[in-house]
C-alpha positions as CSV (number, residue, x, y, z in Angstrom):
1,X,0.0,0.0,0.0
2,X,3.0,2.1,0.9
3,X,4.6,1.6,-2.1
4,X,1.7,2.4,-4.3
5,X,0.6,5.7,-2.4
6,X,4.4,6.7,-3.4
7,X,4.2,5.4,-6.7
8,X,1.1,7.9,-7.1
9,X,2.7,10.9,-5.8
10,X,5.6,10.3,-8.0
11,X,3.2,10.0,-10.9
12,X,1.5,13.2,-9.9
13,X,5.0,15.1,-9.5
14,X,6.1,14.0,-13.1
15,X,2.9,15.0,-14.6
16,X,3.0,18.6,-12.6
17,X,6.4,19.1,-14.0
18,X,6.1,18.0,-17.7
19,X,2.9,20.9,-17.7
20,X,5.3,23.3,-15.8
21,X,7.8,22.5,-18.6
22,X,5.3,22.3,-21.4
23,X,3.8,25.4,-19.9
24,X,7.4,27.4,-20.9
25,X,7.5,26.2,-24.2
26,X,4.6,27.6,-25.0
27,X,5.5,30.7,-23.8
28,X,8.6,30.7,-25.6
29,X,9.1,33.6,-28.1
30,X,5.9,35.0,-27.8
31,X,7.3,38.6,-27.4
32,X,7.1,40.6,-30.6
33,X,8.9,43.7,-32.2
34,X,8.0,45.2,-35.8
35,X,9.6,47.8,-36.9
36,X,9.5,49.2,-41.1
37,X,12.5,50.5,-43.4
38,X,11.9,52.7,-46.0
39,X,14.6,52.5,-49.1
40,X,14.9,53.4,-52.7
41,X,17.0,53.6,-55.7
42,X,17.0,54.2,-59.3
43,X,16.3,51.2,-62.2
44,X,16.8,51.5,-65.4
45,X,14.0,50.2,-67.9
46,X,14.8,46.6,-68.5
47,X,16.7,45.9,-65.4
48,X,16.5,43.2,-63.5
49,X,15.4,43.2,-59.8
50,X,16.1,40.0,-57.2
51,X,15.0,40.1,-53.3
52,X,15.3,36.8,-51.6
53,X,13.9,36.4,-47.5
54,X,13.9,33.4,-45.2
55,X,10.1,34.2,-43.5
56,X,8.1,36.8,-44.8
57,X,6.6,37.7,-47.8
58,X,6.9,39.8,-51.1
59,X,4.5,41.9,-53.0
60,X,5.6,43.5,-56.0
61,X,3.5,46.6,-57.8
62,X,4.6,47.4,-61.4
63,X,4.0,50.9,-62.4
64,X,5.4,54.0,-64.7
65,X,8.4,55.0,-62.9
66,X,11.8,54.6,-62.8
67,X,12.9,53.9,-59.6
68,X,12.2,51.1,-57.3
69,X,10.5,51.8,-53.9
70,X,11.0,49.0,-51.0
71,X,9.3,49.1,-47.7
72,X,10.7,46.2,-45.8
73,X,8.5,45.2,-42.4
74,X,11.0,43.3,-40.1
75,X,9.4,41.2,-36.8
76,X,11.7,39.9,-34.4
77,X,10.5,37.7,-31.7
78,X,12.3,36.2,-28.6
79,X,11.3,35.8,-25.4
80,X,11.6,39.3,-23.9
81,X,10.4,42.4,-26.0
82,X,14.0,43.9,-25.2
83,X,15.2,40.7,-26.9
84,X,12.9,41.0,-29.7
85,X,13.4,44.5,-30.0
86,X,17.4,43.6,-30.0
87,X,17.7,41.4,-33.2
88,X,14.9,43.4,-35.2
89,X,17.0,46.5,-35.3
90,X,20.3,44.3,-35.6
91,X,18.2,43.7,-38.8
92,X,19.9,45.3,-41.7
93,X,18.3,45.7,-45.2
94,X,20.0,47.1,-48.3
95,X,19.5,48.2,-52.1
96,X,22.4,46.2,-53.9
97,X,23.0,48.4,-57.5
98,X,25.6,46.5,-60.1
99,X,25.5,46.8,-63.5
100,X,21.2,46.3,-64.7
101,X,20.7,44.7,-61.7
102,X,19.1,45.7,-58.0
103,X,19.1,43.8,-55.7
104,X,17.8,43.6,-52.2
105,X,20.5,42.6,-49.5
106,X,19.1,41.4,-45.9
107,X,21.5,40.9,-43.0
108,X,20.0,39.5,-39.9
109,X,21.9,38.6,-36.3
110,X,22.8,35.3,-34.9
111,X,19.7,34.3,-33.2
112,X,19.8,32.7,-29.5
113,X,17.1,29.3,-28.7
114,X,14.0,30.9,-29.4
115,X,14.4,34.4,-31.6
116,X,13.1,34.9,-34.9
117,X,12.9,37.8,-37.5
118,X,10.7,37.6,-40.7
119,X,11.5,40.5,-43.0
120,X,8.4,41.1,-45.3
121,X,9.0,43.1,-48.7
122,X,6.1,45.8,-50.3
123,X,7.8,47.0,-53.7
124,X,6.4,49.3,-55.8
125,X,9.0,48.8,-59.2
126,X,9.1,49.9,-63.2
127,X,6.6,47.3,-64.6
128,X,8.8,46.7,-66.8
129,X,11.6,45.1,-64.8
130,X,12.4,41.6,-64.8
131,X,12.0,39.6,-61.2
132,X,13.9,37.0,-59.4
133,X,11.9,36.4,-56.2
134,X,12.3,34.1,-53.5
135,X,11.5,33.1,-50.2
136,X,10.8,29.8,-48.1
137,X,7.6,30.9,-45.5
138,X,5.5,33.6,-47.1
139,X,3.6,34.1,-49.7
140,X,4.4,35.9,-53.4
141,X,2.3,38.6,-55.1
142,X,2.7,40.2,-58.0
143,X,1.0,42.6,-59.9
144,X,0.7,44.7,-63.0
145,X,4.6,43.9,-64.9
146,X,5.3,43.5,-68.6
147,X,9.0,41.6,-67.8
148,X,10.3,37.9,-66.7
149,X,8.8,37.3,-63.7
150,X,10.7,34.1,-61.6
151,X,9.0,33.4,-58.3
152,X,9.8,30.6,-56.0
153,X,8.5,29.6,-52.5
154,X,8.0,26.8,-50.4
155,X,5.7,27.3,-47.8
156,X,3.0,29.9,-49.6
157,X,0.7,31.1,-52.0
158,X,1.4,32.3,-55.1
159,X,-0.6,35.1,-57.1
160,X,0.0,37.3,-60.0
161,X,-2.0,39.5,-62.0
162,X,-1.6,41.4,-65.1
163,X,1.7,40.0,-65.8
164,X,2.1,39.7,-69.7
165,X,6.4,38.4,-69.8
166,X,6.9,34.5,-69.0
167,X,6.8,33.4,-65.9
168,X,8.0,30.8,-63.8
169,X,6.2,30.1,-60.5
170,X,6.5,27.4,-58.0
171,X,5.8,26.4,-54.9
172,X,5.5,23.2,-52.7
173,X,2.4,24.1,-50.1
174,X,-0.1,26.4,-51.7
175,X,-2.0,27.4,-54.5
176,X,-0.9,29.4,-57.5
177,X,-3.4,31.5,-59.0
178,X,-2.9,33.6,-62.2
179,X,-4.9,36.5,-63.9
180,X,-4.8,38.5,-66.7
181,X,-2.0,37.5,-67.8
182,X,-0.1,37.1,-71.5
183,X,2.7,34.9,-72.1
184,X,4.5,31.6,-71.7
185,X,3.7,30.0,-68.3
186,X,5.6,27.6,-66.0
187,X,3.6,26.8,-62.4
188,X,4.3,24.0,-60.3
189,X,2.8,23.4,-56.9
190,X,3.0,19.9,-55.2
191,X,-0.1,20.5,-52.4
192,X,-2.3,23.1,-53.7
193,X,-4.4,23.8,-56.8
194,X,-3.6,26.3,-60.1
195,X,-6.0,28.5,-61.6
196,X,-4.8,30.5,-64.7
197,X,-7.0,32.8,-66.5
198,X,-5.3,34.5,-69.7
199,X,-6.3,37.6,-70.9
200,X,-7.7,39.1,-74.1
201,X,-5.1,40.2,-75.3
202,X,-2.8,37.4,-74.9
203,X,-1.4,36.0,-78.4
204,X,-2.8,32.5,-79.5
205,X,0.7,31.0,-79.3
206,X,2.1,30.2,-75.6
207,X,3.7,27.5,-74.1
208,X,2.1,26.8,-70.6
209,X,3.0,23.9,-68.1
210,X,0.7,23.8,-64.7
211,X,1.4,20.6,-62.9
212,X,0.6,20.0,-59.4
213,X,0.5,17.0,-57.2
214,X,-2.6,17.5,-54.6
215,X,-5.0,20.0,-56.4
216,X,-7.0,20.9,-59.5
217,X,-6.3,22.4,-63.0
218,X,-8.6,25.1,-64.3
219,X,-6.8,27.3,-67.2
220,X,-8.8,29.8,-69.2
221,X,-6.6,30.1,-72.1
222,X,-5.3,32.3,-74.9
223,X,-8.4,33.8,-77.1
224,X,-8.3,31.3,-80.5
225,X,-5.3,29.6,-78.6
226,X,-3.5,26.8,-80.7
227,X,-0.9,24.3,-79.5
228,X,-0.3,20.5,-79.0
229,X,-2.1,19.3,-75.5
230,X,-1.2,16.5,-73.0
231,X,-3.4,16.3,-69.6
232,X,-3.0,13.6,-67.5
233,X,-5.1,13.1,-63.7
234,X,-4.9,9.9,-61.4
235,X,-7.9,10.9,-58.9
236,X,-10.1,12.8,-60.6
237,X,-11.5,13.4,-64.3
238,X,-10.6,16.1,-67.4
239,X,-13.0,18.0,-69.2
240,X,-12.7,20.6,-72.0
241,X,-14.3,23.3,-73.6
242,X,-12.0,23.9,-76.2
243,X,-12.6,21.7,-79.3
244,X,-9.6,19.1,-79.3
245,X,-8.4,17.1,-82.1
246,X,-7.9,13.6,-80.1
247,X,-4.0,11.2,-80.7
248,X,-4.3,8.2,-80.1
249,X,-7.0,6.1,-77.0
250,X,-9.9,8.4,-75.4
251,X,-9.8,8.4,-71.5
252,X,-11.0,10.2,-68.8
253,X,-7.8,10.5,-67.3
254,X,-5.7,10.9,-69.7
255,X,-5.9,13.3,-73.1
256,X,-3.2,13.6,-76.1
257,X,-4.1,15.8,-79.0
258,X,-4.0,19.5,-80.6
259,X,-6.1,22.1,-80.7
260,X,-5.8,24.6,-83.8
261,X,-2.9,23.9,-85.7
262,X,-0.8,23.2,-83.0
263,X,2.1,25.9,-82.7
264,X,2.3,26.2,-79.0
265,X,2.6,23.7,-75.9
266,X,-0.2,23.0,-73.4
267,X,1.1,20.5,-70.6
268,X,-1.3,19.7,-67.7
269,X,-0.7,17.5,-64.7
270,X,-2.4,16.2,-61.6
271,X,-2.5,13.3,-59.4
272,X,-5.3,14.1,-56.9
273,X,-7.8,16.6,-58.6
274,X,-9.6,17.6,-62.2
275,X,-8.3,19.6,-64.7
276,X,-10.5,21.6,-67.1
277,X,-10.1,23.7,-70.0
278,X,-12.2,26.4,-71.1
């Protein structure tokens, strides 16, 4: 009897500590510091512009101008507000001009068991710049730009809008969804759906790949678009509005053919989720 009444106040004392214990972790870095830095330098028409963060997110604005306007939002966190205030302004963020090129130069502390910074990006740019843009938590959004976009991210959403150069977009955990846009296309997710809606004015030739893993396919395409087509779906079914000249067996997962007289490239993938054409 002894031994088990000790036995149960041993228990209890574990289980007491282990909450204590969890209790702290909990806590852990839940103090929180923002702070915003304002920069800006000239680009030239053409140039190309790269910013590349850890955690945070970018949003790029095109417009008729010819400089390129960054307001950077860095959060530190740590377990203390004097510690998270610390390594926020420890934060560093610079414009980086060589040759055509601008790009944006972050410089954060060595961090101690439970700090953080995320450094967030709003740039307003010359829509005509081309854009190498990357980060690995945060989300990428881009609007209004007539040049290369690049875009990569890991853990994020990706959207873009009125982008008429070619674009490359991927990401691993979210969705990628594109509007209004104009040229050759190149979106990859592996857990999230794509959704691409070409504009009016976008030519009838364009090569455009969508593949994803754990999502649909829906693509509005080019006005009197023509190219070769392969769509393929393990879990799920493909439908078209477009009228499709059919190579080879007729399936429901699986479709192989042309549509006009085949000049450009149409390559849609999926492995859980529909795809559909209109």
């Amino acid at each position: 009897m002894k031994n088990g009444f000790l036995k149960k106040i041993l228990l209890v004392s574990l289980l007491c500590l282990l909450a204590v214990e969890v209790g702290c972790c909990i806590n852990i870095g839940i103090a929180k510091y923002v702070r915003t830095v304002q920069l800006s330098a000239s680009l030239l028409p053409g140039s190309n512009f790269t910013a590349q963060t850890h955690n945070g997110s970018i949003t790029i604005a095109g417009a008729d101008i010819t400089d390129c306007n960054v307001t950077a939002t860095i959060v530190g966190r740590a377990r203390t507000e004097e510690g998270a205030k610390k390594i926020a302004e420890q934060t560093t963020i610079k414009l980086i001009p060589s040759a055509n090129k601008l790009t944006v130069r972050i410089d954060k502390p060595k961090f101690r068991f439970s700090q953080s910074v995320s450094v967030s990006l709003d740039v307003t740019i010359p829509d005509n710049a081309d854009l190498e843009l990357t980060t690995h938590n945060g989300a990428l959004v881009i609007k209004n730009i007539t040049g290369r976009l690049n875009g990569t991210t890991h853990n994020g959403k990706i959207t873009a809008e009125l982008v008429s150069g070619a674009a490359e977009l991927f990401t691993h955990n979210g969705s990628v969804i594109c509007r209004e846009i104009s040229g050759d296309t190149k979106l990859k997710t592996h857990n999230g759906g794509i959704k691409v809606y070409y504009s009016q004015a976008a030519p009838s030739v364009c090569d455009i790949s969508l593949i994803t893993h754990n999502g649909g396919v829906e693509l509005e395409a080019p006005k009197n678009f023509s190219g070769e087509v392969e769509a393929s779906t393990h879990n799920g079914s493909i439908k078209t509005e477009l009228p499709i000249t059919v190579k080879g067996k007729v399936s429901k997962k699986k479709l192989t053919g042309t549509i006009g007289t085949g000049q450009g490239k149409l390559y849609l993938e999926t492995h859980n989720g529909s795809i559909r054409i209109k």
